[in-house]
N, C-alpha and C positions, 0 to 999 in steps of 0.2 A: 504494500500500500504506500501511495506515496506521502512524504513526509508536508505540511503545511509551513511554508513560506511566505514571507516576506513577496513574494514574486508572485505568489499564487494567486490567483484572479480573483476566487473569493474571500479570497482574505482581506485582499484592500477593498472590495466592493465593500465587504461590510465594515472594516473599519471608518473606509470614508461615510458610511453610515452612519456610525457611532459619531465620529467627530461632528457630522455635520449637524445632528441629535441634538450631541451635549453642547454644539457652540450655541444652538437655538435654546435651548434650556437657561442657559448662562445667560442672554440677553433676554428674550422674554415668555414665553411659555412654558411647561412642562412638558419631559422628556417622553414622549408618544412608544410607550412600550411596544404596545399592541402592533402596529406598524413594524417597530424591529424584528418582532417573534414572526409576524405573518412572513417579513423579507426571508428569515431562517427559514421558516418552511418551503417557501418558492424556492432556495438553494438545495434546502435538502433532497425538496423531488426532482430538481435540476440533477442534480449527482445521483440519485436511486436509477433517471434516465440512462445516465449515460452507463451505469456499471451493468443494466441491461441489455444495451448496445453492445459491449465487452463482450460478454457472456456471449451472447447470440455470434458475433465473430470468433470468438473461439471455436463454439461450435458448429460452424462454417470453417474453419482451418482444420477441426479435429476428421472434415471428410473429405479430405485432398488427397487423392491416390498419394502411396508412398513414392510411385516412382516417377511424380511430377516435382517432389519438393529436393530441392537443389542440397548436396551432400556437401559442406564446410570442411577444410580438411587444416 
């Protein structure tokens, strides 16, 4: 599994989320949780998507005759 970075797309999505949050909280409303958590769920089945995707290619590589896939020596 890959490890969460700095680099990683959803990471700074929702950190620019948080920041841009707590900067609005700091000048003038309250921090809109609900908002944050629904963002975390659209990411999460963003990512449940794509390891589906994974999966389903795998099993499309797993029925590639043996004698099409090229031997590394």
């Amino acid at each position: 599994m890959p490890m969460l970075n700095e680099d990683n797309f959803l990471v700074k999505k929702m950190y620019l989320h948080l920041n841009s949050e707590t900067n609005a909280q700091n000048t003038a409303s309250s921090f809109d949780r609900r908002s944050f958590f629904n963002d975390i769920d659209i990411y999460l089945a963003d990512l449940k998507g794509i390891a589906e995707e994974i999966k389903h290619f795998q099993n499309l590589l797993k029925e590639i005759p043996s004698e099409y896939i090229p031997i590394r020596v």
